[in-house]
C-alpha positions in Angstrom: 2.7 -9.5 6.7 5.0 -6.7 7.6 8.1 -6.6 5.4 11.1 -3.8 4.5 11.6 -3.1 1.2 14.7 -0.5 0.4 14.2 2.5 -1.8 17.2 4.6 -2.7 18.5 5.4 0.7 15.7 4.8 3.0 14.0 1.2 4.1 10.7 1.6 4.4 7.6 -0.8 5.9 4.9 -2.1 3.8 2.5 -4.7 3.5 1.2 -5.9 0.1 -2.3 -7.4 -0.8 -3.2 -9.0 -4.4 -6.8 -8.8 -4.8 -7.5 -10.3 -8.8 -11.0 -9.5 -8.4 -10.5 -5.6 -8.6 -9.1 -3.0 -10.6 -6.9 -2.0 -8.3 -5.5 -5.7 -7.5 -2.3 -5.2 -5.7 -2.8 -2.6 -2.4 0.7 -1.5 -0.6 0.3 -0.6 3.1 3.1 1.7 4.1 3.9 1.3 8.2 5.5 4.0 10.4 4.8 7.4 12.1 5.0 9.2 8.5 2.5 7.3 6.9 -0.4 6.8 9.6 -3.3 9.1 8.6 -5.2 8.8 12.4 -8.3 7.3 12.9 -6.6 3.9 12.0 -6.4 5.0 8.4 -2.8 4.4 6.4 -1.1 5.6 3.3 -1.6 3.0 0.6 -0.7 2.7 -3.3 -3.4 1.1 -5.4 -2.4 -0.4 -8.7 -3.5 -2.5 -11.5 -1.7 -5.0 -13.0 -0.2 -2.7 -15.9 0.1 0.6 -13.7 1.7 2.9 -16.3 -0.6 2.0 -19.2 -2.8 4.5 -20.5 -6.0 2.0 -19.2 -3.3 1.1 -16.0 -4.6 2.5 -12.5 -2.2 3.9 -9.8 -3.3 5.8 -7.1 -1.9 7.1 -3.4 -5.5 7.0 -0.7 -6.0 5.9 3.0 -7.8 3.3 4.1 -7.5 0.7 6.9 -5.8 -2.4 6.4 -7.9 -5.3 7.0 -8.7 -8.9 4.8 -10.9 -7.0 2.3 -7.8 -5.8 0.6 -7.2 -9.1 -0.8 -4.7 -12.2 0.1 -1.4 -11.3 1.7 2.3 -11.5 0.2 5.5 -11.1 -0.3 7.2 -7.8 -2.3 9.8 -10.0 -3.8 6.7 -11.9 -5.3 5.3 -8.9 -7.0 5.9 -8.7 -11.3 8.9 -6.9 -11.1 7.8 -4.3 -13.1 5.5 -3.7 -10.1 8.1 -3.4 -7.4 9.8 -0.9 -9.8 6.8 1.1 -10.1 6.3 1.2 -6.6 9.6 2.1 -5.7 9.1 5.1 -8.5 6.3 6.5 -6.5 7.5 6.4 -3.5 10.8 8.1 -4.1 9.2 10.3 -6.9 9.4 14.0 -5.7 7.9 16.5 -8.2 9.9 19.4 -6.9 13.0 17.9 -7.9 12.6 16.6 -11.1 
């Protein structure tokens, strides 16, 4: 399920996947022109369910978006200090900080 979330400024498209049975449980699909890697491959964030501790997993790859990420939901349903990570990396810009 396609949903816009709003970061700073911009609105971007994502879909998010919680898989319990991985490391990596929650997937976020980004949608749109600036994320699509060709091939059918997206952008997608991959995080555990404690991203920013020292054991926590959070990684930017591309994949394709299909069932095997996991069961579908809403971002509003996310822990929020998941939707606050997410939003972090997506607006995080190494060159200006």
């Amino acid at each position: 399920m396609r949903e816009k979330i709003k970061v700073g400024n911009d609105t971007i498209t994502v879909s998010v996947y919680d898989n319990n049975n991985t490391l990596d449980r929650y997937t976020i699909v980004f949608h749109g022109k600036d994320f699509d890697e060709g091939n059918g491959c997206q952008t997608m964030l991959g995080l555990s369910d404690n991203p920013t501790h020292y054991c926590g997993f959070s990684q930017f790859c591309s994949g394709v978006n299909d069932k095997h990420l996991g069961k579908p939901m809403r971002f509003k349903n996310l822990p929020t200090h998941i939707q606050e990570h997410i939003k972090y990396r997506i607006s995080y810009d190494p060159d200006n900080s």
